[in-house]
N, C-alpha and C positions, 0 to 999 in steps of 0.2 A: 858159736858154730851151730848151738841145734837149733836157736832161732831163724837161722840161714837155710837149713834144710829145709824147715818148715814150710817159711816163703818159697822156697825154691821150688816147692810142688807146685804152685799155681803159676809155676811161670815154665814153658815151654822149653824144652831143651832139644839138642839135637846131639841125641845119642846114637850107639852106633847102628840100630833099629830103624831109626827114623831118619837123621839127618847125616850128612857128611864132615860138622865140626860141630866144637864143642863149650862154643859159644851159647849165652845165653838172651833167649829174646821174649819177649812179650806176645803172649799170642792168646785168643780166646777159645781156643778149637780143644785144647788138648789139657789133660790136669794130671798129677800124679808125682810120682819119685824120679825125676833125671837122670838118680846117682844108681838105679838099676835099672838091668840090661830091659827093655821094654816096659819101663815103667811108667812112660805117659803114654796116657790110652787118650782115646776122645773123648772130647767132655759130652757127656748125653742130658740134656737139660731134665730136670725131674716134670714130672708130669702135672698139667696142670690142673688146676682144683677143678671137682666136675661145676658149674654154674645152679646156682641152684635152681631147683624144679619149679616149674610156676604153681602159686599157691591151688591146694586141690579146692572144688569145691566145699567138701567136709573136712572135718577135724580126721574124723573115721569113718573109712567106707563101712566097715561092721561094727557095729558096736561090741566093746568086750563083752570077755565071759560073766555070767553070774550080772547083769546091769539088773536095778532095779525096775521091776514093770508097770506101776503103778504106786500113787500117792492117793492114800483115804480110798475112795471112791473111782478116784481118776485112772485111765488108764494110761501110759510112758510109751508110746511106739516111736521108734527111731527114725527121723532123726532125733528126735529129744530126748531129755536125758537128764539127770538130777547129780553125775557123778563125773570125772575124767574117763573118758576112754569111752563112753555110754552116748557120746551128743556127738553130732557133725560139727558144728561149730557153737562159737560162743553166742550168738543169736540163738541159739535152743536147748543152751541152758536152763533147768528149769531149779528151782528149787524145793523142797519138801518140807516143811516148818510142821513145829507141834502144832498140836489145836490151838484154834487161840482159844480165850475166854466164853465159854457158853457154848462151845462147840466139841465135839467128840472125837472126829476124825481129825487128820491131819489139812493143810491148806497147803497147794500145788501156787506159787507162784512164779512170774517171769519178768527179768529185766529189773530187780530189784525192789519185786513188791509192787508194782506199777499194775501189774493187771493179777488179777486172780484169777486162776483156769479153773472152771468145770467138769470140760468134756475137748478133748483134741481129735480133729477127726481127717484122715491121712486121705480119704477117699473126695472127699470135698474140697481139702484146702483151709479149713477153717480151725477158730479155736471160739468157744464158749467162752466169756466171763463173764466175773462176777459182775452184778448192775452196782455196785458199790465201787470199781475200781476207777481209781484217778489214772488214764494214761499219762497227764501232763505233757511233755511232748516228743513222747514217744513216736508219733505220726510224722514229725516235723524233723525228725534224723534220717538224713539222705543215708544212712549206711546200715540203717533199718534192713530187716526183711519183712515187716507187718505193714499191714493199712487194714483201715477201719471202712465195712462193710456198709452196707445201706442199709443195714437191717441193727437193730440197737443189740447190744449184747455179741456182735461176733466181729470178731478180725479174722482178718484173713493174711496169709501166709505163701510164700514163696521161699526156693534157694540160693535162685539168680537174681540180680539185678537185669537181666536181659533176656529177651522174646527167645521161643522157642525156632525162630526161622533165622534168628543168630547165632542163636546157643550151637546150634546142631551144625554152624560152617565151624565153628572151633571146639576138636576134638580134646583140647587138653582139660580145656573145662564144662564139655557135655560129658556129665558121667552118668550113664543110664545104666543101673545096676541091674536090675530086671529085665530081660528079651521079650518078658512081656506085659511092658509097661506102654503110658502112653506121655507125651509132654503136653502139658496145658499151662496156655497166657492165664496167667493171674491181671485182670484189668482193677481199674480204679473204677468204681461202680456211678460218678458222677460225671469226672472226664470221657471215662471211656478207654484212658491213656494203659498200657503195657504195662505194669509197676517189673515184670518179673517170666519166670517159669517155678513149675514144680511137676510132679509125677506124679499119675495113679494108672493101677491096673489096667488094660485092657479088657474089653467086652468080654463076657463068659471067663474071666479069672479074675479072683478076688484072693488079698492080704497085703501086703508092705513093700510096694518097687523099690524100696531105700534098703533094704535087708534081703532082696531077691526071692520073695515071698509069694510072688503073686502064679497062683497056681489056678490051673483049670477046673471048672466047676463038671465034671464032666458026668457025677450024678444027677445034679443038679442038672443039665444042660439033656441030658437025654428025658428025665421027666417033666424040666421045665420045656421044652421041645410040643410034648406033648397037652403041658398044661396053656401054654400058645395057642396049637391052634385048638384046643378048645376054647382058650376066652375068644378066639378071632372066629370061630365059630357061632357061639352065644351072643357076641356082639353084631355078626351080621343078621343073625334070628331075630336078637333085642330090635335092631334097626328097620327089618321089615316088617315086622310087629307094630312096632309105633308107626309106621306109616300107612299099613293098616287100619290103625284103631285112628288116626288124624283123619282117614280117609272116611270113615262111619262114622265120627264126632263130626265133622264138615257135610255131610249126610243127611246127621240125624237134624245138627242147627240149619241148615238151607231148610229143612222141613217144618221144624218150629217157628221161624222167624217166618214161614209164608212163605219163600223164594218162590215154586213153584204157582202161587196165585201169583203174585208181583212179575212174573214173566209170562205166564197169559194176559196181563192187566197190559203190561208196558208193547207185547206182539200185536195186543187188539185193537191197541188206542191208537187211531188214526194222528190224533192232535200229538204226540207225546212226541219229543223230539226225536230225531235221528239219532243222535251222537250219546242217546240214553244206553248204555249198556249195564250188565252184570259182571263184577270181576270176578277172580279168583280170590283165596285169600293169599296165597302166594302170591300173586302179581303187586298185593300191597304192600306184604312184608319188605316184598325186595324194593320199592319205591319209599318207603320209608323208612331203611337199613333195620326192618326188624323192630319197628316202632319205637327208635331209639327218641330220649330224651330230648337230646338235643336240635330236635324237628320238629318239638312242638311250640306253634305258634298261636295257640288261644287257649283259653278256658272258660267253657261258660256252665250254667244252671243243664243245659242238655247233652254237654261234652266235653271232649279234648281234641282242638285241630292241630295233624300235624301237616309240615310241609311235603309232599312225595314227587319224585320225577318218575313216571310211568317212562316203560320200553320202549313208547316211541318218543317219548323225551319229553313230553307235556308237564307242565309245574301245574300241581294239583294241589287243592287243600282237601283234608281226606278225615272226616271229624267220625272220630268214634264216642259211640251215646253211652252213657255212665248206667250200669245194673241197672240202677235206682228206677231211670226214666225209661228204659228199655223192659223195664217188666210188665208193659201193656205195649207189645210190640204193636197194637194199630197206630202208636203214633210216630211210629219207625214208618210203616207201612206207609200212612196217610202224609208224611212229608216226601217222601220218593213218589207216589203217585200225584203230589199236584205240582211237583218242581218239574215232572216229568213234560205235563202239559203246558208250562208256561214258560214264553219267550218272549221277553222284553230285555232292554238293556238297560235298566235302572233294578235286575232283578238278578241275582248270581245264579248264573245256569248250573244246571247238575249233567254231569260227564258219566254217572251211575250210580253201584252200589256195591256190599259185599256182604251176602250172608249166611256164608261159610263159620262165621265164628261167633264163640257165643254172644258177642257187642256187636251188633249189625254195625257196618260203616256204610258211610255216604262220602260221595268225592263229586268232588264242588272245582270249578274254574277257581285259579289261584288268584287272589288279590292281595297285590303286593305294600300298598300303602298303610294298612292297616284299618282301624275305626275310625268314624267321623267322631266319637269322644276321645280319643288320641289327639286329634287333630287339634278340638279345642279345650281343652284341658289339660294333656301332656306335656311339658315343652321336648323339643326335637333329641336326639341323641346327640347329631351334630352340632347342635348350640350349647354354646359352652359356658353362656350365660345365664342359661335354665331361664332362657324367657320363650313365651309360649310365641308361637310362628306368627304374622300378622296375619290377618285373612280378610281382606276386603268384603262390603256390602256386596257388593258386584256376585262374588263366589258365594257365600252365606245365601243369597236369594237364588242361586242359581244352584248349589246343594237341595236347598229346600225343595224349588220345585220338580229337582229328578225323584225325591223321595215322594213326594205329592202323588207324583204322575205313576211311580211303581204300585203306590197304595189304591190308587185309583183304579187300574188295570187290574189287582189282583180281587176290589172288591165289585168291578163290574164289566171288565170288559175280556175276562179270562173266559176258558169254555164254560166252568166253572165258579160260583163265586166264594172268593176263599176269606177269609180273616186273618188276619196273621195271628195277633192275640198278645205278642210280644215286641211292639214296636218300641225301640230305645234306638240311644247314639251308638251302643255297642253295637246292636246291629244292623248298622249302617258301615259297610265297607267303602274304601274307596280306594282306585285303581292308580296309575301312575302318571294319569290327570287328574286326577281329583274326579272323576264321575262314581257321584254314588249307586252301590248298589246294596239292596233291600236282599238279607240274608238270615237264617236261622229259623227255618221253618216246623222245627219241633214240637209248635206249641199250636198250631194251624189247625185251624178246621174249615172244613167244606159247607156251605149253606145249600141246604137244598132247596130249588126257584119257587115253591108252593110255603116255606117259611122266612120268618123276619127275624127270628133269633133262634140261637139255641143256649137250653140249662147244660148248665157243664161246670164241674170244680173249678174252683178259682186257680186262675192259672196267672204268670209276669210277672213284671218285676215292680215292685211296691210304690218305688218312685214315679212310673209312670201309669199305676193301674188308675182307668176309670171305678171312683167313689162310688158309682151306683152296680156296676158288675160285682163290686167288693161284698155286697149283702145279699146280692136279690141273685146272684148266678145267673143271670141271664145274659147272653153273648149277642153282640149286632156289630155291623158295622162301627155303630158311634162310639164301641171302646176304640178303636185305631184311632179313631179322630181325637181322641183324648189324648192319648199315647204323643200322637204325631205335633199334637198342642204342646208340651212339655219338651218336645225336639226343637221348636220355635222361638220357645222360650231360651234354650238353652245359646241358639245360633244369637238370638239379641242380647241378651247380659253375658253370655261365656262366662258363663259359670254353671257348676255342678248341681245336678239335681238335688241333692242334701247340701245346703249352705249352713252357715253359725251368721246369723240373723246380728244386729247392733246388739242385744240383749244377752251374746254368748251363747244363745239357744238354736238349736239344731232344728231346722226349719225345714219344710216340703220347699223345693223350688217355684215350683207352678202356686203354691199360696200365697208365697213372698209378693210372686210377680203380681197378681190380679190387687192384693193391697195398694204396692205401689207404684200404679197403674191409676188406683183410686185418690191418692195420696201426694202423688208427688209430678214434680214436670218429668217429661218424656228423657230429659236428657240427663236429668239425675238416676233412670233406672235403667237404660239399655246401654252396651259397650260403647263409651266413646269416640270409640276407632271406626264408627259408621256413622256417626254425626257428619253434618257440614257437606259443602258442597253439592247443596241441589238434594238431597238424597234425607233429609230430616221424614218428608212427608211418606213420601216410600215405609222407612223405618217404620214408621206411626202408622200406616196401613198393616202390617203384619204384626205389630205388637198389637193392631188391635183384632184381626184375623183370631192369635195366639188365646188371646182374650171369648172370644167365641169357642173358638176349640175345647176350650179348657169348662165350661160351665159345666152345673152339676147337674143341669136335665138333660138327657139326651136329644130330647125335640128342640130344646136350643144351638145344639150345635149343627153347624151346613155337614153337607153330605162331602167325603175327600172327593169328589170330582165338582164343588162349588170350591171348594181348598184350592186346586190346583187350576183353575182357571181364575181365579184371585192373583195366585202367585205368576200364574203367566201374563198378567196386565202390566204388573207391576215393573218385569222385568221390558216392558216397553215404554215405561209412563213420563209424561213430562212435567217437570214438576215446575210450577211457578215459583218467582221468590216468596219466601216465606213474609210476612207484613206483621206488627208488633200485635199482641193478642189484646189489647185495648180495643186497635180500630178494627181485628174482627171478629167482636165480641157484638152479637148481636139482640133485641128483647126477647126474652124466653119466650118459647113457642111460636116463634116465626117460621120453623121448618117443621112444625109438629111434631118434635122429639126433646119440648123441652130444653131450645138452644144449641143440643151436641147430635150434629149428625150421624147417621148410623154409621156410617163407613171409616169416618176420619177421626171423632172422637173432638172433645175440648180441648187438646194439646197441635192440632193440626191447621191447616189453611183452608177455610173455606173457599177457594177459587181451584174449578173444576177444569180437568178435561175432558174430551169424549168417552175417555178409556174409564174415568172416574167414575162418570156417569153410568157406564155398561154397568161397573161393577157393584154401584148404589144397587142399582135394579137385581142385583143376584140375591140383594138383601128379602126384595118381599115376596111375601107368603105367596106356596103354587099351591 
C-alpha cells in the first residue's frame, strides 16, 4: 500500500479540488498526493541549465592578486603570466626556471622551453628571444597565437585569431578592457596576410590596455606640447638654413667652376649651338631620381653616366667628372666649350651643363645602343647563347667611315681645330641604327691655326695610345690617326685590344695585327665572317689602310681626311674576282715597289678600278 501511494503521486487524480470523480488517470500537467484535499498542484518543469558562456577571450580578465612581475631580468605584464590566475590563457603561459648552468639569474621561457624570452613588449606586439631558441614547430600550429617576425630574434604576438573589422562586429569576444586603448592587425610580415588582433594604448596614454592601465600622459603631453613645436620650430629653421647655405655652396661652385666665363663664352659664340643651355642642379637631381644607382649607364677614366628624363621629357645622358679629373676644371671647361661649337651627326651633341655642384655635370643626347666595343665584343643580353651579334662587312665599313668622317670634321673642318686625344671603341656610341657617334671629350684639346702640335701630359688609354706621344709629349693630329688605326683593327679581327697571343702571352692588339699582316695570309688574320663574296679585296684595302694608321712615324701616317675618303671608295668599289696568287705574282719591281703595290699589298688582286686608281694616287707625296 505505501508503494501505491508513492506511485500514486505522479499520477493525476481527480479530487474534490480539481475533478468531479475519483478515478485515476494518467496525465502530465499535475504531480503530488491525490489522497489530500488539494494535493495535486501543477507540475512546473525545473529550470533549465543556463548554456554555457562562449569561451572568453582570456583565462582572466585581471590578473590575480599578488602575480609575479618579473623573471631574472625580464619583466611579466598581463596577459602573461608564470602562475594560474596571473595569464589570460594558456598561450601566455610563461614559465620561470632556475639558472641554468653558468648563468645567475633565472630563464623566462614559453610553450615548453621552445623559445626563451628576453624582453616582452605590450606596446609593439613583440617578444625578444633567445638567438639559441629551437621554435621547432611552433610557427606551424594553427592554434598558435605567435608568428615569427622579419626581423631574426623577435616574434610577434596576437589574442585573436581574427582582424580587428571582425573582432569588433562580435561583442562576446571583443574585450576591450581599456576605453583607451586601440586594436591593431597583427600581419604576417611576408604574406602580408591578417594572422590576428591585439591592443595598445592610444596616442598621448601610455601602460597595459589588458589590465586598464592606459592613462593619460597629461605632464608629459602639456611639456611635450611645448617640446613639439619647438622641435617643429628648429626643424623648420634647420630646413631654411640648409637651403641657404645649398643656395651659397651652388653659388660659391657656379663660381669656381667658371659658370659665369662659360655663360658669356656660350651667349657670345655665334657658332655654339642653340639648344646649348646651363641647368640647375635641381633640374638634374630630379631627372636622375636624385642620382640614384640604378641610372647609371657608363663608367669611364673621366666619369659616371647616368640616364636622366629632363621636365620636358627629353632622355638625356648626363656624365658627372670624378674629383680626380675635375680638379683642373679647364678640362670641364674646354669640353663644354668645343662640344658647344660642333655639329655633326657622327658627333654626340651636348644639350648643356651644370655647375651648381661641386662635380661639374655635362648632359649629352641620350644614345641608347650603347659602345661600338659592346657591339663587337659583348655578346647581346638577349642572346642566350653568349654568341657575339653577327655584323656584316657592309656595317663594319660603314661604322668605320661615320667614325672617320666625325674625326675628320673635328680635326679640320670645325670653327676650331680640336684633337680628341682619346679615340677608342668605348667611345664610339651607337644610336638605335647603329650610327655612330664620337663621344667623351674630357680629354680634348683646341690647336691653335698658327701651331702643329701641342706638349701636354700624356693623356688615353694605353691600348690605343700613339708610341711616339708616349715619350716625346707632343700632341698632333696623327695621335687620332693612331688611336682611329687600332678601331680598324679591332672592326677586321673582332677582337680585343689586349689579346693572349698562341704563346699564352698578353699581347698589344695593333702589334699582333701588323706581325700577322707580315706573316700570314689575309684570311688567316681578319674575322672570317667578312671573307668571300666579292668583298676579300675591300677587306685587304682597310687591313692595309689599318696598317698605315698604326706606324710608328707620324709623317707615315695619312692625314684622317685621306682616312675617310679611303673609306668612302671603298664603300662604292667593284671588286673583280679574285684570280690564284701564282698567276698574279708578277717580277719584282715591275710597279716600282718591289712587286707589292702600295694600296693593295701581296695578299690582294692586282686588277684595278677607277675608284682604285683614285685611291693609288692619295698615296703620293704633296
Amino acid at each position: 500500500m505505501h508503494v501505491l501511494l508513492i506511485t500514486a503521486c505522479v499520477w493525476t487524480c481527480r479530487s474534490v479540488d480539481t475533478f468531479a470523480t475519483a478515478s485515476y488517470e494518467l496525465a502530465d500537467t499535475y504531480i503530488g498526493n491525490p489522497y489530500i484535499n488539494g494535493g495535486c498542484l501543477k507540475f512546473q518543469p525545473p529550470p533549465e541549465a543556463p548554456s554555457p558562456a562562449p569561451p572568453a577571450v582570456y583565462g582572466s580578465i585581471q590578473p590575480r592578486y599578488l602575480c609575479p612581475m618579473s623573471c631574472g631580468n625580464v619583466s611579466i605584464p598581463f596577459p602573461f603570466g608564470t602562475k594560474l590566475g596571473c595569464f589570460a590563457s594558456e598561450e601566455f603561459h610563461l614559465k620561470c626556471l632556475r639558472a641554468l648552468p653558468g648563468t645567475v639569474l633565472p630563464v623566462l621561457e614559453l610553450m615548453n622551453g621552445r623559445l626563451i624570452i628576453t624582453d616582452i613588449s605590450i606596446d609593439k606586439g613583440i617578444l625578444l628571444v633567445h638567438e639559441k631558441s629551437e621554435p621547432g614547430d611552433l610557427f606551424s600550429d594553427p592554434d598558435t597565437l605567435y608568428a615569427l617576425s622579419g626581423k631574426q630574434g623577435v616574434v610577434k604576438w596576437y589574442v585573436v585569431k581574427m582582424s580587428c573589422e571582425h573582432g569588433k562586429l562580435n561583442e562576446t569576444t571583443y574585450i576591450c578592457v581599456s576605453s583607451h586603448s586601440d586594436c591593431v592587425d597583427v600581419t604576417d610580415d611576408v604574406t602580408l596576410q591578417i594572422l590576428g588582433y591585439r591592443f595598445k594604448c592610444t596616442f598621448g596614454f601610455e601602460g597595459n590596455p589588458y589590465t586598464n592601465e592606459c592613462t593619460g600622459i597629461t605632464i608629459g603631453l602639456s611639456s611635450g606640447g611645448g617640446i613639439l613645436f619647438l622641435a617643429v620650430f628648429v626643424a623648420i629653421l634647420t630646413r631654411r638654413w640648409n637651403r641657404t647655405v645649398q643656395k651659397r655652396l651652388r653659388k660659391m661652385y657656379f663660381r669656381k667652376n667658371k659658370g659665369i666665363l662659360l655663360e658669356q663664352l656660350i651667349s657670345s659664340d655665334k657658332t655654339a649651338n642653340d639648344g646649348t643651355k646651363i641647368f640647375s642642379l635641381e633640374d638634374l637631381e630630379k631627372a636622375t631620381n636624385n642620382f640614384d644607382h640604378a641610372r647609371v649607364v657608363g663608367r669611364g677614366g673621366h666619369g659616371t653616366v647616368y640616364k636622366g628624363i629632363l621636365i620636358d621629357q627629353r632622355v638625356v645622358a648626363i656624365k658627372k667628372s670624378t674629383l680626380s679629373v675635375i680638379s683642373e676644371i679647364e678640362e670641364f671647361i674646354n669640353e663644354v666649350s668645343i662640344l658647344s661649337q660642333i655639329n655633326h651627326r657622327n658627333v654626340v651633341k651636348l644639350h648643356g651643363c651644370c655647375l651648381e655642384s661641386e662635380v661639374p655635370l655635362l648632359v649629352y643626347e641620350f644614345i641608347s645602343n650603347g659602345t661600338l666595343y659592346d657591339l663587337l665584343h659583348r655578346p647581346s643580353e638577349q642572346n642566350s647563347s653568349n654568341l657575339l651579334m653577327p655584323l656584316s662587312w657592309e656595317e663594319r665599313l660603314r661604322i668605320a667611315t661615320e667614325i672617320a668622317g666625325a674625326l675628320t670634321y673635328l680635326h679640320s673642318s670645325a670653327s676650331v681645330s680640336v684633337l680628341h686625344r682619346d679615340v677608342k671603341s668605348m667611345n664610339v656610341l651607337l644610336n638605335d641604327s647603329y650610327t655612330a657617334k664620337v663621344s667623351d671629350f674630357g680629354a680634348s684639346r683646341l690647336i691653335p691655326i698658327d701651331q702643329t702640335h701641342l706638349v701636354t701630359a700624356v693623356q688615353g688609354t694605353f691600348r690605343y695610345l700613339d708610341p711616339e706621344y708616349n715619350y716625346t709629349g707632343q700632341l698632333n693630329d696623327k695621335s687620332d690617326v693612331y688611336s682611329f688605326g687600332v678601331i680598324l683593327v679591332e672592326l677586321l679581327m673582332r677582337r680585343k685590344p689586349i689579346i693572349q697571343n698562341e704563346h699564352g702571352e698578353k699581347q698589344n692588339l695593333s702589334n699582333y695585327f701588323l706581325c700577322a699582316m707580315r706573316e700570314r695570309l689575309l684570311e688567316e688574320t681578319v674575322d672570317a665572317q667578312i671573307l668571300g663574296g666579292g668583298r676579300d679585296e675591300g677587306v685587304l684595302c682597310m687591313a692595309q689602310l689599318a696598317e698605315e694608321c698604326l706606324r710608328l712615324t707620324r709623317e707615315e701616317r695619312p692625314t684622317m681626311k685621306d682616312v675617310e675618303m679611303r673609306l668612302q671608295l671603298l664603300t662604292g668599289i667593284r671588286v673583280a674576282p679574285r684570280v690564284r696568287q701564282e698567276e698574279e705574282a708578277g717580277p719584282a719591281g715591275d710597279d716600282g715597289h718591289g712587286g707589292v703595290d702600295p694600296l693593295v699589298g701581296q695578299h690582294g688582286s692586282r686588277q684595278f678600278s677607277q675608284e682604285h686608281e683614285f685611291v693609288s694616287s692619295l698615296r703620293v707625296p704633296r
